[in-house]
N, C-alpha and C positions, 0 to 999 in steps of 0.2 A: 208879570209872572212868567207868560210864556221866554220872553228874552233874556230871563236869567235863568230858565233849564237850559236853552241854549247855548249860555255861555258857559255855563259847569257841565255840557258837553263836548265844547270845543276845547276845553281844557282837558277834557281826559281824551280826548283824541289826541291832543298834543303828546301828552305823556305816553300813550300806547306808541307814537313815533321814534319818541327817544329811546324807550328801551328794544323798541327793533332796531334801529340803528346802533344801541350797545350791542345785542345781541349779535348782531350781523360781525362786527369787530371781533367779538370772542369770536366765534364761529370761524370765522377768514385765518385769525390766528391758529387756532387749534389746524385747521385743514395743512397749513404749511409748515405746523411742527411734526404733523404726521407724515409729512414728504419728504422734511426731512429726516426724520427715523427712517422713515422707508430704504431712501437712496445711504442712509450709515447699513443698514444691513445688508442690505447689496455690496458696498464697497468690503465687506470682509469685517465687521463686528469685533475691533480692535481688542477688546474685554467683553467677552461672553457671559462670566457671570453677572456681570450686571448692563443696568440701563440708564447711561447718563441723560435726564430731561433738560438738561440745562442749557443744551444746543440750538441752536433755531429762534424763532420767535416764540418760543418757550416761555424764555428770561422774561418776556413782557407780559406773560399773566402771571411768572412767580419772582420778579425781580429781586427776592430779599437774599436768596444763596439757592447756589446747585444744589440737586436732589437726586439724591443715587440711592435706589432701588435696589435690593440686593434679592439673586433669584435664591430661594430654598429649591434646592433637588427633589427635597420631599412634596413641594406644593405644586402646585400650577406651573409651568414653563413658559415664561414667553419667548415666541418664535414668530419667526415669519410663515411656517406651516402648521397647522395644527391636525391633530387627529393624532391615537396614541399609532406607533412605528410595530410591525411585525405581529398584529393582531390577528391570529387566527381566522377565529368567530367572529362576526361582529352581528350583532343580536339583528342590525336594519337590514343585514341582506338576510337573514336567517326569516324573517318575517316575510321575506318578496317572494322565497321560492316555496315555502310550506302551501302548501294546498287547503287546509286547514278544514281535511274531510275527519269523519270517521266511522272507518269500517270497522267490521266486526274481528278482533284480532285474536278471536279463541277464549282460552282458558283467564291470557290477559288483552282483556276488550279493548281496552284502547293501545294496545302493543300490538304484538304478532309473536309467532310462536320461534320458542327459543332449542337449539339442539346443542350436544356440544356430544365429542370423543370420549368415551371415559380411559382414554391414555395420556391427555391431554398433561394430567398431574402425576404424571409418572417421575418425572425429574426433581420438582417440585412441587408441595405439596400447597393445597387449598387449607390458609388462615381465616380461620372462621373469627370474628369476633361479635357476640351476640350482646347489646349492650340494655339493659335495663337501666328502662326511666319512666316517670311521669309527670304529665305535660297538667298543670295545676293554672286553670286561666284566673288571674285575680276579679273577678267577676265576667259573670256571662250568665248564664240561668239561673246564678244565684248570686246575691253579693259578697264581696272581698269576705268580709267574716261572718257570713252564712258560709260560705265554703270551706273556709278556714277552723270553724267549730266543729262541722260534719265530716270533713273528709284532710284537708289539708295536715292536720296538725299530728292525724292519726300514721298517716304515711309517716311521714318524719320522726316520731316516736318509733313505728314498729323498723324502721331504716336501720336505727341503733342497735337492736335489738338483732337485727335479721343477720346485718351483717357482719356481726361479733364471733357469728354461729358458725363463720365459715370462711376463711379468709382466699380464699377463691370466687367469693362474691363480689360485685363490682355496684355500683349505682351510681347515676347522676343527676344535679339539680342546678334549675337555671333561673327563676325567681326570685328576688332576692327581698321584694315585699314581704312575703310570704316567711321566707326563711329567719329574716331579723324578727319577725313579732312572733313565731315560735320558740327562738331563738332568745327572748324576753323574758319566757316563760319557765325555761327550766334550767333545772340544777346544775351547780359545777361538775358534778360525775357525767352528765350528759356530754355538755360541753367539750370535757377532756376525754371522751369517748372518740366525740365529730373528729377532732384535731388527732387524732389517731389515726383513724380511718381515714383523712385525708392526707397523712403522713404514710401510710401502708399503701397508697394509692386504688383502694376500694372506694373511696366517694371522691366526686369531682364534680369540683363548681365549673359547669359552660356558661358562656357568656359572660355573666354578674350581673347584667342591670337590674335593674328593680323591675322592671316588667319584660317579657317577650314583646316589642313595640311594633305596631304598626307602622311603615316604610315608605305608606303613601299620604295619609292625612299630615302626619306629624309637621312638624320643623322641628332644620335640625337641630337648633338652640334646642330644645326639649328631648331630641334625642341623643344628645351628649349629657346634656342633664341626669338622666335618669340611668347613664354610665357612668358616671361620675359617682351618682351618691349611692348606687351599688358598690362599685368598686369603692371605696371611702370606708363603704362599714364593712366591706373583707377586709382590708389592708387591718382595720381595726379590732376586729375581734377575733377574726383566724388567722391572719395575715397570709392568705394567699392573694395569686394574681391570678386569673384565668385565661389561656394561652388560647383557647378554642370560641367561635361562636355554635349555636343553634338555634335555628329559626326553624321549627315545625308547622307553623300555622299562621303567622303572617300570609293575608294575600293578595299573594305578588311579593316581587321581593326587587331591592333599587340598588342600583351600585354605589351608590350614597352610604348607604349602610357598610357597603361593602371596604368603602376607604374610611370611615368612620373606626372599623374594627382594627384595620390595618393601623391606621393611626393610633390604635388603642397601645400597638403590641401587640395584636394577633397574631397570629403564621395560620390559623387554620378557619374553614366555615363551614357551616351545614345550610343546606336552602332544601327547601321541600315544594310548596303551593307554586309548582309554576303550569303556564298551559298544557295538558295532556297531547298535544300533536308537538310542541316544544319537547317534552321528554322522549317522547317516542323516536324523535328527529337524534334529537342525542343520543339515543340507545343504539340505533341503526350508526351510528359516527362513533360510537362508545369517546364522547366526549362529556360525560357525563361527573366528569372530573377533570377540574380547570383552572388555570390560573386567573383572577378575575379581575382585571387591570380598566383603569378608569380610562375612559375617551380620549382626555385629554393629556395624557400621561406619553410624552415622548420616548421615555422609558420602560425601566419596568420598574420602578417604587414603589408602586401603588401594587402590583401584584400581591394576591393574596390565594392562599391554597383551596378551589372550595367543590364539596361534594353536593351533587345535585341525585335527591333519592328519586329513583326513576317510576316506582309504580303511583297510586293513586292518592294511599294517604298515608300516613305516620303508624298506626294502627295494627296489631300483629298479621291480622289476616294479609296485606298491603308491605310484609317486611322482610319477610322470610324470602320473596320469591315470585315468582310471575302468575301462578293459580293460590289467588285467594281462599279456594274450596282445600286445598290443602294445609294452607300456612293457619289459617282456622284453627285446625285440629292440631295445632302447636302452643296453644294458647290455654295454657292450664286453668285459667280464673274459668273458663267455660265447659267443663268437666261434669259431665249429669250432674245433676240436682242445687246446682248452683242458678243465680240469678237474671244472669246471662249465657245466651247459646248461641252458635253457628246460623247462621243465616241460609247455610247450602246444606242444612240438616245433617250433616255428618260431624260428630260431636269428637273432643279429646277421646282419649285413651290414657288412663294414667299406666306410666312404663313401669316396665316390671321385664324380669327375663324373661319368659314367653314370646313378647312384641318385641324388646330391644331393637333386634337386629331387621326385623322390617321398617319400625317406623323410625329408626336409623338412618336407615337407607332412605325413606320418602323425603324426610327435610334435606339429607345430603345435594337429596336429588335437586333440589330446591334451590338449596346453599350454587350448586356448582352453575344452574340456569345463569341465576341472577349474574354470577361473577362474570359471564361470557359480557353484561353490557358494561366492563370495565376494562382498563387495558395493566391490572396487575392480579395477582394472585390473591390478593389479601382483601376479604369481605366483610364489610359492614351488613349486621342484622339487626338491630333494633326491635327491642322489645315493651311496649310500653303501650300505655293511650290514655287517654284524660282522665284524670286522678283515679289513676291505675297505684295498688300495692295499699289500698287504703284499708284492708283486714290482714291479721296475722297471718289466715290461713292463704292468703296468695301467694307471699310471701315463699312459703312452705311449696304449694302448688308448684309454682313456677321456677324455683330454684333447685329445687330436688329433682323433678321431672328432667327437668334441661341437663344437670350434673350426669345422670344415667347415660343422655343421649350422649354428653361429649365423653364420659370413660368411656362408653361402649366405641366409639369413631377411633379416637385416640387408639385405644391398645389393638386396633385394626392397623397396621403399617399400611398393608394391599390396599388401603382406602386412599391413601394420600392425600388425608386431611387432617387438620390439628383446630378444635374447636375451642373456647373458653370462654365464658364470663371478660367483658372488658369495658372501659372508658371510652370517649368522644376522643382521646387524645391518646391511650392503648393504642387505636383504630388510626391515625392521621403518624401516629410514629413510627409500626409496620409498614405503612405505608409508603412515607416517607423513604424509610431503609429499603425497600420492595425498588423502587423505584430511582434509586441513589441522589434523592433530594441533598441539596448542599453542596454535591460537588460541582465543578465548574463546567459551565455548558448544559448539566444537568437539568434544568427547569424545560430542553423543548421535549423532556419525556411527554410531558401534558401538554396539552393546547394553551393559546391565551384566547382569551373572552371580553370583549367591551360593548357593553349596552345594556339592557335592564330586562327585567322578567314582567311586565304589565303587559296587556290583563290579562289576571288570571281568569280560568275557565275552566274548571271540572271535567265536565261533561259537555257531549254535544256545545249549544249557544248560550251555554249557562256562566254569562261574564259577569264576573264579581265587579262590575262598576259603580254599583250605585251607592256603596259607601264613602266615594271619593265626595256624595255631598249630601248625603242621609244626614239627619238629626243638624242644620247647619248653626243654629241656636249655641249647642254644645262647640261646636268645632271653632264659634267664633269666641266664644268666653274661656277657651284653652289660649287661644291669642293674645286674648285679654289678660289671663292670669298670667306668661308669660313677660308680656311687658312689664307688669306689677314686680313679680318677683325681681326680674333685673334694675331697675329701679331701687326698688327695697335694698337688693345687695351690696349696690352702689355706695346709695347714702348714709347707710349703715355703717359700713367699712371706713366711711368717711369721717361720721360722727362717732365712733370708737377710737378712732387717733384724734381723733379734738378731745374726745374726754378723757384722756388717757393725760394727754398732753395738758392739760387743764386743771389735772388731779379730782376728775369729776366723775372716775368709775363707781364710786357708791352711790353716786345719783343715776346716772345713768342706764335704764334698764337695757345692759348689753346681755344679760345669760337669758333673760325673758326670750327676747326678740331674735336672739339667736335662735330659739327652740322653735319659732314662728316661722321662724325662715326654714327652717329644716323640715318642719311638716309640711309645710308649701309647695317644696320642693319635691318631697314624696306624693304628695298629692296630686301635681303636676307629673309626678311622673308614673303616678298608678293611671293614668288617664291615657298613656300614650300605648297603652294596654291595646293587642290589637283588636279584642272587643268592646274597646271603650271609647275613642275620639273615634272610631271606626263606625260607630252607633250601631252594632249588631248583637248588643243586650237586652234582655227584656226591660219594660218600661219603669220598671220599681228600681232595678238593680243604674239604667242612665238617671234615675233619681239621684240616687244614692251617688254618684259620681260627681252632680251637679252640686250636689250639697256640699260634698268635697272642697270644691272649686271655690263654691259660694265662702261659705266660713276663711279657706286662707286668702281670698280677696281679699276677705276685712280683716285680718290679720296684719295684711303687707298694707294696707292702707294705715292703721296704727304705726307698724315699722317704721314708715315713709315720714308718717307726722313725727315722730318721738324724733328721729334723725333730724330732718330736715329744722325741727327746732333747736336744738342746739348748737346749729351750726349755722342758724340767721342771727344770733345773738353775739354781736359786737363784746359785750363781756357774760365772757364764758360762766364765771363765777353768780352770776344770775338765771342762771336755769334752774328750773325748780319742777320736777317730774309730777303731778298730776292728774291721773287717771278720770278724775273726772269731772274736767275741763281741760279740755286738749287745746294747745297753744292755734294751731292749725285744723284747718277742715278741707276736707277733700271737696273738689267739683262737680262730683257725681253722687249719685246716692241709686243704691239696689235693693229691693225691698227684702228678694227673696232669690233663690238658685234658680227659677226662671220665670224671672220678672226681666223687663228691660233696663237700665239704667237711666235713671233721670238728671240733666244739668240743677245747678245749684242756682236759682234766681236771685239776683241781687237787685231787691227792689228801693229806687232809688226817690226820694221826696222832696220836696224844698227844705225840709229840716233837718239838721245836722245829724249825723247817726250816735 
């Protein structure tokens, strides 16, 4: 006994020999096809656009034909140097020199106090654009349609309504979960309202995807994903594209994203949650508006236009201006007797001629601070905060109140400011012309920027890290449903041209399985929510997530069987659809949305099965 372990180990010693000795082979080759690439780019790079493999000892791991690689300008570059060329910023020396204290910076704490000339806008005048929104998380304290029956659906409803009343109003929405299941729900008179309004350029879709996504759990398979079947149902029922991102609440924010958008067809970004000694850094360089080009980016393709908002949060008191105690009291929804108030006890004033021209003057004051940390005339204010405009009377509040303040600026010339209601892309097209974007040479008005915004950090040592692996249960069964889904889409696609070709579409459940695949999708993609793979929802609402997941698992396991059977069948004409006895069975089995998965035992006897 012992001398026959023996020899069924000198045998697998043998074998471990030979494949190091292959291995050594490949290895020795690859080493001197890379020498010689090396010594072709040195000698002057005959054809730049591409890379012939065919040279060297190449041939003898691909002997069967040359292989020429063709570079896309748009993608990745290969070089003998890497690193992107003429990069301003670049976020790892930005990291060496910060200090990463924080003093006490005044009225704004993590800033320092701002002054500016009031002749400054004498020549030209300060572009105010104040822009109303609000930021609607697809679950967080309460789930996707607990929020959406309380509050989501009511905004959107009184949106039609608000902004019919006044075509100087502006709104925008970035959501797109959200917006198709309201969107579900109502009338053709609605509908041809929205498509109006987005024709008038009073509403505008930012972004599109189905969810505001978190930047750092995700993959990007899931984050093109949920770009995708956003953008899919605009193209489809409004037929718009959306030219701008915003991100308010992601945190951290990844350049990944950043060429994701660009890729999209972007031109523009919004980033918000980055470290408060990082903004503050910016503000003092008024780089706080940048070109944001990938690492590896020899050129500038990957540039993308993006505004980084400098004070604390998204939130009006954090919008107007560098004293939160004042921008407060700009915030009509908090007007006595309402349900929310000022935090620094000094409450609204609804305007009226009396106050006009003082509290005029206050937010101006405000307006003209903030614009000192930018290097053009034309300012972004942001007006919104989480499922903000969800009663008619804010609506009222905040649009009337604001309208007083800009006739009264406006018909002031001696002010030399022009205030208004405006869009994410109103705001990026001023801009834009502020700054003579477009023309040639034009782009080193702004800086360039390569490297990434992690980690975030609020306050003091308060790093948002531990969602990178909170809840890791959930974060791995989003991996899980990933794979499924791609799989699913694959074989699908597969088994719809066999049944086509077969004359087997009425057997075939292709409109089923499609509709499986699209929930899947969305599902997957409500999940990339950045309260959701991120784990920082209450425990009912990551229920409700998981259950998500759980059901289109088994969905795309169904897809997978239905496909994967009529396309192992030799004749096609012998498929016979079944629901219940499925041709195929999966190797796993999950009892529940968090159960673990169990393998399939194939218990095997001396008697025949």
């Amino acid at each position: 006994f012992l001398q026959g372990q023996l020899s069924i180990l000198q045998e697998k010693i043998d074998h471990l020999e030979r494949l190091l000795a292959e291995n050594n082979e490949i290895i020795s080759n690859i080493r001197d096809s890379v020498i010689n690439l090396s010594e072709s780019v040195k000698d002057g790079q005959k054809n730049p656009e591409a890379v012939n493999f065919s040279q060297g000892s190449v041939s003898e791991l691909f002997p069967s034909a040359s292989v020429l690689l063709s570079v896309d300008s748009e993608d990745c570059l290969f070089a003998s140097k890497s690193g992107s060329r003429g990069s301003g910023v670049q976020m790892l020396d930005v990291y060496d020199i910060l200090p990463f204290d924080n003093p006490d910076g005044g009225v704004w704490k993590q800033g320092f106090d701002i002054t500016y000339n009031e002749n400054e806008w004498d020549s030209e005048p300060l572009q105010v654009f104040v822009v109303p929104h609000s930021h609607n998380d697809p679950g967080w304290l309460k789930t996707f349609d607990d929020y959406f029956r309380d509050q989501t659906q009511h905004i959107l409803n009184n949106m039609v309504l608000k902004l019919q009343e006044d075509n100087r109003r502006k709104f925008m929405w970035s959501e797109i979960s959200y917006f198709s299941k309201w969107w579900d729900g109502i009338d053709s008179q609605k509908k041809d309202a929205v498509k109006r309004l987005i024709k008038n350029g009073q509403f505008e879709i930012v972004t599109g995807g189905w969810v505001m996504p978190d930047e750092a759990s995700s993959h990007y398979f899931a984050l093109i994903d949920q770009l995708i079947e956003g953008h899919q149902w605009l193209e489809k029922n409004l037929g718009v594209k959306p030219k701008s991102g915003w991100a308010v609440d992601p945190f951290g924010h990844s350049p990944s994203m950043a060429y994701l958008l660009k890729r999209t067809g972007f031109s523009n970004m919004l980033i918000q949650r980055v470290h408060y000694s990082v903004k503050k850094h910016f503000a003092t360089q008024k780089t706080l508006e940048f070109f944001w080009r990938q690492n590896w980016d020899l050129g500038s393709s990957t540039d993308i236009l993006c505004h980084m908002m400098p004070f604390y949060s998204y939130d009006v008191p954090h919008t107007c201006g560098p004293d939160p105690k004042i921008c407060c009291q700009f915030d009509f929804k908090r007007l006595p007797g309402g349900r929310v108030s000022c935090p620094w006890r000094v409450p609204p004033e609804a305007i009226h001629a009396g106050n006009v021209q003082h509290r005029a003057w206050m937010i101006l004051d405000q307006y003209r601070k903030k614009s000192k940390l930018f290097r053009t005339k034309v300012l972004l204010a942001p007006l919104g905060d989480d499922f903000r405009y969800t009663e008619s009377s804010e609506w009222d509040q905040q649009y009337q109140n604001y309208q007083k303040l800009f006739d009264y600026m406006n018909s002031h010339p001696e002010w030399h400011v022009k205030a208004q209601f405006g869009t994410l892309s109103d705001y990026f097209e001023a801009l834009r012309k502020e700054s003579n974007l477009g023309e040639k040479r034009s782009n080193s008005f702004f800086p360039v920027l390569s490297g990434d915004f992690f980690t975030y950090a609020d306050r003091d040592h308060h790093y948002w890290s531990g969602y990178f692996t909170s809840r890791p249960f959930y974060k791995r069964l989003d991996r899980v449903m990933e794979s499924y889904l791609r799989a699913a889409e694959i074989l699908y696609s597969l088994a719809l041209v066999q049944s086509r070709k077969s004359e087997m579409t009425s057997v075939f459940p292709s409109v089923d399985n499609y509709k499986l695949l699209t929930e899947a999708r969305r599902n997957l993609g409500l999940f990339q929510h950045h309260d959701a793979i991120t784990g920082t929802s209450k425990d009912w609402v990551v229920v409700d997530y998981g259950t998500r997941l759980f059901h289109s698992i088994m969905n795309l396991k169904k897809v997978i069987v239905d496909s994967a059977h009529i396309l192992i069948l030799k004749d096609k004409g012998a498929y016979n659809y079944d629901t219940s006895t499925p041709f195929l069975k999966m190797d796993d089995v999950q009892s529940s949305q968090d159960s673990l998965p169990r393998k399939t035992v194939i218990k095997l006897t001396s008697q025949p099965r």
